[in-house]
C-alpha positions, -999 to +999 in steps of 0.1 A: -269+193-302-246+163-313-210+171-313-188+155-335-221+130-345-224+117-308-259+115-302-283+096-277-260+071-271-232+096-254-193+090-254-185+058-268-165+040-242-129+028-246-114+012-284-116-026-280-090-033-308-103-018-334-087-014-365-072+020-371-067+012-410-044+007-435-010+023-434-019+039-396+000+021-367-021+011-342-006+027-313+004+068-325-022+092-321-040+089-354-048+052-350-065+060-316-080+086-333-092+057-361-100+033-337-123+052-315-143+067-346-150+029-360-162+022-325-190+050-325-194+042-358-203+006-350-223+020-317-240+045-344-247+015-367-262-010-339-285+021-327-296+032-361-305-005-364-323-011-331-341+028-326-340+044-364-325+081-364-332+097-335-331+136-344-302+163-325-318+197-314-308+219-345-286+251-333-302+287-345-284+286-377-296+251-388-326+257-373-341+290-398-330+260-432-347+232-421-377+228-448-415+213-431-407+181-421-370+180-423-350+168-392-314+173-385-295+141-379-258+151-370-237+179-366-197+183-375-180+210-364-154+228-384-148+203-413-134+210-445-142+206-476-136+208-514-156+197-546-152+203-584-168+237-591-207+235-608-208+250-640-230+275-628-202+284-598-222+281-572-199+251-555-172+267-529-135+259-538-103+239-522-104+241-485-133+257-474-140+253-436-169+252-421-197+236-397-214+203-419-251+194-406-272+164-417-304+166-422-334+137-433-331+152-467-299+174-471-260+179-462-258+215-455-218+230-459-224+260-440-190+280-436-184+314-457-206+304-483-243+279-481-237+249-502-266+216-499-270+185-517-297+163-513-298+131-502-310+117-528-280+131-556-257+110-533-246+078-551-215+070-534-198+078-497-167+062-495-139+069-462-107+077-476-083+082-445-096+111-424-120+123-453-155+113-466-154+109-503-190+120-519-201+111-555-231+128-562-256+117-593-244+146-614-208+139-612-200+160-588-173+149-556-174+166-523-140+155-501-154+163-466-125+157-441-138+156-404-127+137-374-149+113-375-149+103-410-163+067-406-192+075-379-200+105-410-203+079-435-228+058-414-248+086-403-249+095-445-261+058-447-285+057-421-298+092-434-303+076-471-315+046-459-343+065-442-352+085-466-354+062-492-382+043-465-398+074-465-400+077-502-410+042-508-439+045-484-455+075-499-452+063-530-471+031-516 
């Protein structure tokens, strides 16, 4: 199982200058923290381009809510996250922590409460510091804030990206 989002391509190896990011100096803790997740995002980005999404062994948990044909991509370990409530309640509140698996078709928040959104209801993921800023098609926003926001986002992009080749060649 990918921890963190490291997949196939193992550890990332040493920062090479990246760019930690505005307003975090490039040599305290946080800006190695930065740098190293651009590079395995940029390792995650080159492999997604070169082999497609190679899918992680989903863990028991993942495993019983994947739906016939769904694959899990990534797995983050103890993230958390907040959104605007649904009307109907069903959305979990300010700081809920949690374990956040992506799938082909789905994010899956699973913590003290089972929250999904489909790929597809995501317009927008945007990296805001150490979070992942979701906009989803119903207005919704999911702040996700993991430790490797920007290797998230591209998994999320890769995911979408995917999905929507999927959906373009059935509908073909």
């Amino acid at each position: 199982m990918e921890q963190h989002g490291r997949g196939a391509a193992g550890s990332p190896s040493a920062s090479t200058g990246a760019h930690a990011g505005p307003g975090v100096p490039s040599g305290s803790p946080a800006g190695a923290s930065a740098r190293a997740d651009e590079v395995d995002a940029s390792i995650a980005r080159e492999r997604f381009r070169t082999e497609g999404i190679v899918p992680a062994a989903p863990d028991p948990r993942i495993e019983q809510l994947l739906e016939p044909g769904e694959t899990l991509v990534s797995v983050h370990p103890a993230v958390v996250a907040d959104t605007r409530a649904f009307a109907d309640g069903s959305a979990f509140g300010a700081g809920a922590a949690g374990d956040l698996y992506l799938t082909s078709e789905r994010l899956v928040f699973a913590g003290g409460v089972l929250v999904t959104y489909r790929l597809g209801d995501v317009e927008e993921a945007v990296v805001a510091g150490d979070d992942v800023l979701l906009v989803m098609r119903d207005g919704v926003g999911l702040r996700v804030a993991v430790a490797e926001p920007r290797l998230l986002r591209v998994q999320i992009a890769a995911a979408r990206a995917a999905r929507r080749g999927q959906v373009a060649d059935q509908g073909a």
